[in-house]
N, C-alpha and C positions, 0 to 999 in steps of 0.2 A: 461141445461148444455150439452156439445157434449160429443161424447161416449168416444173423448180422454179426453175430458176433467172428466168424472167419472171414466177412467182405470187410470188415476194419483191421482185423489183423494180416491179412490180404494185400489191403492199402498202404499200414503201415511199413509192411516190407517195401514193397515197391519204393516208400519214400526213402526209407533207410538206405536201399541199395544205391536210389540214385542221388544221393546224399553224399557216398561216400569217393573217396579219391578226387585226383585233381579235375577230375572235368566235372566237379559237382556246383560250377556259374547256376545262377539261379535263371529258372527257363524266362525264357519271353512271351509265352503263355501255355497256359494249362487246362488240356481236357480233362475233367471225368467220365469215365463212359461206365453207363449201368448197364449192365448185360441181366435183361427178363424173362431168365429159363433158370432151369435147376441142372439138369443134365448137361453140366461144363464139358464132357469128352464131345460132345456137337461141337465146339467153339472155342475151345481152350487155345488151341493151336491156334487157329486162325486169328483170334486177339490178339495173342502174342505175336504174330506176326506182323500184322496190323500198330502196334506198340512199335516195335524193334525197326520198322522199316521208317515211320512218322518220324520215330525222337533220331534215328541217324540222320535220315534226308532233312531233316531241319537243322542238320547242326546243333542238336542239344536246345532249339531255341525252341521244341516243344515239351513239353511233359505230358504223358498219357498213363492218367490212373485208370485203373480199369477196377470195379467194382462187380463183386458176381453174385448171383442168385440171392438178388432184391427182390423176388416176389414174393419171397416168404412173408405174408399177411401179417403173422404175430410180429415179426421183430424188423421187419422193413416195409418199403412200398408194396401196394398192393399192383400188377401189373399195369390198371391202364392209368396207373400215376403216372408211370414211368414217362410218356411219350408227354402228358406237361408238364411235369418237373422243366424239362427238356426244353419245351417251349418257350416256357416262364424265362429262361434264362439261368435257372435255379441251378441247372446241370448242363454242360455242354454236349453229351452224346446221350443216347439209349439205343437200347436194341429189343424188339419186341417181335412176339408174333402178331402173324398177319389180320389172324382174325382181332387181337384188340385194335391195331390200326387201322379194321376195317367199320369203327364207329367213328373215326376223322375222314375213310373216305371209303365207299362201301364198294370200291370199286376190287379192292385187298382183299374181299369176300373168295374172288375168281377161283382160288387155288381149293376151294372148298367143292366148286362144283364137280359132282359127279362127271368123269367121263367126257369132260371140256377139254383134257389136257393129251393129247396123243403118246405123249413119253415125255423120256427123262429131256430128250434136245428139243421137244419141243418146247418143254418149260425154259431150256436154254437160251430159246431164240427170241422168247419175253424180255426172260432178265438182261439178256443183252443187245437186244434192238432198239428200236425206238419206241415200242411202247411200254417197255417195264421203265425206260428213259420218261417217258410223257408220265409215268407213273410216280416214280422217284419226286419229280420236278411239281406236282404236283401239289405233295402237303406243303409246299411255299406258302398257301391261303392260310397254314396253320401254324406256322413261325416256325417247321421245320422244313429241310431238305433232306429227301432219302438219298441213302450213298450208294446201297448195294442189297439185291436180294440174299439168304439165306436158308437154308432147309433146316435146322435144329428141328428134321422129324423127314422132308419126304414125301416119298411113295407113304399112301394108307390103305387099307382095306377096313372090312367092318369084322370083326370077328366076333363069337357068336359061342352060344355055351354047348347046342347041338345041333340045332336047325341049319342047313346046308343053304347056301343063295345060290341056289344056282337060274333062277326063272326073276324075271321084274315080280311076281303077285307074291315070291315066297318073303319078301321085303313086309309083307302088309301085316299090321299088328304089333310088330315088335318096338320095343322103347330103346330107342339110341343112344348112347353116350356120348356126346360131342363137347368138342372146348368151349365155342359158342352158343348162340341161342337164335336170336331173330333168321339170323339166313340159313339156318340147319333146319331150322322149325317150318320154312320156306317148301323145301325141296323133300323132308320127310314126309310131309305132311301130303305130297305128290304120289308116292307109292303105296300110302296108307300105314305109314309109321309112324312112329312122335319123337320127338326127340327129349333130351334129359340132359341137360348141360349142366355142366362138370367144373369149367373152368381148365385149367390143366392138370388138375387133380388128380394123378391115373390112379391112385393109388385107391382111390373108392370105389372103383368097378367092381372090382373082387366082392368087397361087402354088400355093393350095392345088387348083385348078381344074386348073393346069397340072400337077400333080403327079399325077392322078388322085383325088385328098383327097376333093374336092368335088365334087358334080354340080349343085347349087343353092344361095341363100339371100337367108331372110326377111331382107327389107333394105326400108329406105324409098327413095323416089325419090331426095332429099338425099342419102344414103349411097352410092347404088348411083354418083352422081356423085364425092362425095368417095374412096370408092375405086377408083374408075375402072373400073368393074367392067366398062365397054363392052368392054376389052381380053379378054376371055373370057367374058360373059354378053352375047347378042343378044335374050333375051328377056325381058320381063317381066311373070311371069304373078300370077293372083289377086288383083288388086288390089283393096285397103283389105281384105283379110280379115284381118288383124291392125291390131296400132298399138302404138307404140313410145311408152310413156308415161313420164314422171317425175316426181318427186314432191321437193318441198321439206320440211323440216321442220327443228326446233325442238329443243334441248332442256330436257324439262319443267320442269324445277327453275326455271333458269333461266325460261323463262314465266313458272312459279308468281310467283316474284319481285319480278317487275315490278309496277309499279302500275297498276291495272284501266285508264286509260287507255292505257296502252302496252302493254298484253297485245293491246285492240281495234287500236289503229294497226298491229302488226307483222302481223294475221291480216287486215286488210283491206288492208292494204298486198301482202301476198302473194298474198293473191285476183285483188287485180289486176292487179299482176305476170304472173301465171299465163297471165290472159285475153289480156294483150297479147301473152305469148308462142307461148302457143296459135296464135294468130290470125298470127303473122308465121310461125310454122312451115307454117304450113298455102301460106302465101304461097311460101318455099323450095320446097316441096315441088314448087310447080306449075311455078315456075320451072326446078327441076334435071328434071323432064319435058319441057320442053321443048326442051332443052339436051341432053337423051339422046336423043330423038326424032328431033334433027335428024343425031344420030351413027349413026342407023339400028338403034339398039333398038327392037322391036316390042312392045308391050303385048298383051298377049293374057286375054279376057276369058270367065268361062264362061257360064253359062245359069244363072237362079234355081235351077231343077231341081238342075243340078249342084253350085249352094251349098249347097243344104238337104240333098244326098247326102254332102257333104265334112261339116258339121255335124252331121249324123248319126252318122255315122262314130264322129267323137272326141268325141261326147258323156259316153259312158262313160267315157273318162281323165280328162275335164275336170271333170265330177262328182266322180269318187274324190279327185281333188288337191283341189278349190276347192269340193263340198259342194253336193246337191242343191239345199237351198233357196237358197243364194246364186245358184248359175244361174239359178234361174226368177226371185229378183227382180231380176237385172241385166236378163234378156229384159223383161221389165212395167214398167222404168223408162221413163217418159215421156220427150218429145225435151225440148233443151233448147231455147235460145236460137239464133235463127239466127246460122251463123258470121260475122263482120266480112268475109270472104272466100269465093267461091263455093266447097266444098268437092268437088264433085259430080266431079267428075275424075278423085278419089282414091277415092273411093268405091267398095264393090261394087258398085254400081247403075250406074255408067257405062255410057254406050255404046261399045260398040267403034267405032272410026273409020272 
């Protein structure tokens, strides 16, 4: 079956189910939420919870269909539909990664830069302070509201078929794999790399590796499993100097609409959503390391020195895309909340083994 074809029959259950028995009153309103990844174990859970907490605490007076892996080009939306569909009013949720939301606000770039990010709490203290808040609150200019950040990927590193990163210069020459284009092509272009966007396609590095295409790519651990990149990448370097974030959201109108208690329920409902996603991604993450580890990928880790050389570097692309003062207060954001999971693994801060 194709992916649209199990996000309709996906649907159709959900209507079925909640069709059936005495409490099947017909809702007072109805989201759809498109979820725009493929890899459902990031967010399965957390949707479904997300569902189950909304349609309770409304009283049955919401409906939440959740529709999954709509990026599939051939037989549904292509991903950066998704966020106007949404807009349009055509669909009431989406859920995308960062980087396509970061052609509505290139400020969603951030989580790309190298070595901006100190760890897992410090990303925590974004998503939940005031400025992942000022962030959220933001795409309003575009007829949506963000609810909650999401990881559906993470810690990244760049992994690599032989070549070791261990110095800023051993970066220079190699072609990157990235999801994106303009702000990867930014900051590669900083060490003397190039970059080769991908889209989320993991699954062409392998070819693209063997073809010559590719020399490297930013990938999380989870990723570098599901595309089985062992088959041509033995290494994996710079770990947690990026992170693969996602973002849920909303559209406004539709908010606006709702009655003040159901505006609160779907943004706290999503919050923690989010948290719980977060927190089992983090959980994958360790797992598909270990699991690569044992298939004899090496992690290869650098030296503080050598972070704040590579930071260095692409400070200057990272500013011109994403805007001086926003860098320095992402750097001054406080940590957040310790992770439900040791995070430390993933981290730049790790120890090499």
């Amino acid at each position: 079956m194709s992916n649209r074809g199990r996000a309709v029959a996906g649907c159709l259950s959900l209507i079925l189910a909640g069709a059936a028995g005495p409490a099947a009153a017909k809702p007072k309103h109805e989201i759809t939420w498109l979820l725009g990844h493929e890899n459902l174990d990031y967010f399965e859970e957390a949707a479904e919870t997300f569902k189950t907490a909304v349609e309770a605490g409304s009283n049955g007076d919401i409906r939440v269909r959740i529709v999954p892996e709509v990026r599939d080009q051939r037989n549904g939306l292509a991903a950066p539909e998704i966020a106007a569909k949404v807009a349009s009013g055509e669909f009431e949720m989406g859920h995308s990664f960062c980087d396509v939301i970061g052609a509505l606000d290139p400020r969603f770039h951030v989580f790309e830069a190298p070595y901006l990010f100190r760890d897992y709490r410090h990303l925590e203290g974004v998503f939940e302070g005031p400025l992942g808040a000022d962030m959220l609150q933001g795409l309003r200019s575009h007829g949506l509201v963000g609810l909650s950040f999401t990881y559906s990927g993470g810690a990244s590193g760049v992994s690599t078929a032989k070549r070791e990163l261990k110095r800023l210069e051993d970066l220079k020459g190699l072609k990157i794999a990235v999801y994106g284009a303009p702000f990867n092509e930014g900051w590669l272009k900083s060490v003397g790399a190039s970059a080769v966007p991908i889209g989320h396609k993991i699954r062409e590095i392998v070819p693209g590796t063997k073809d010559g295409e590719i020399d490297g790519a930013v990938i999380t651990w989870r990723n570098f499993q599901v595309g089985t990149l062992q088959r041509a990448h033995q290494r994996y370097n710079l770990p947690g100097s990026t992170y693969l974030v996602s973002l849920t959201y909303i559209n406004e109108k539709f908010l606006a609409g709702l009655p003040e208690k159901y505006r609160t329920l779907i943004v706290s409902a999503s919050r923690e959503a989010g948290r719980i996603e977060r927190a089992k991604t983090i959980q994958l993450n360790e797992d598909a390391k270990r699991a690569m580890l044992a298939e004899g990928v090496r992690p290869v880790y650098i030296s503080e020195v050598e972070q704040r050389r590579v930071a260095e570097a692409v400070r200057p692309a990272v500013e011109s895309a994403l805007g001086r003062d926003f860098v320095e207060k992402i750097l001054s954001a406080p940590n957040g909340p310790e992770a439900k999971v040791a995070p430390e693994a993933l981290t730049s801060k790790a120890p090499a083994p």
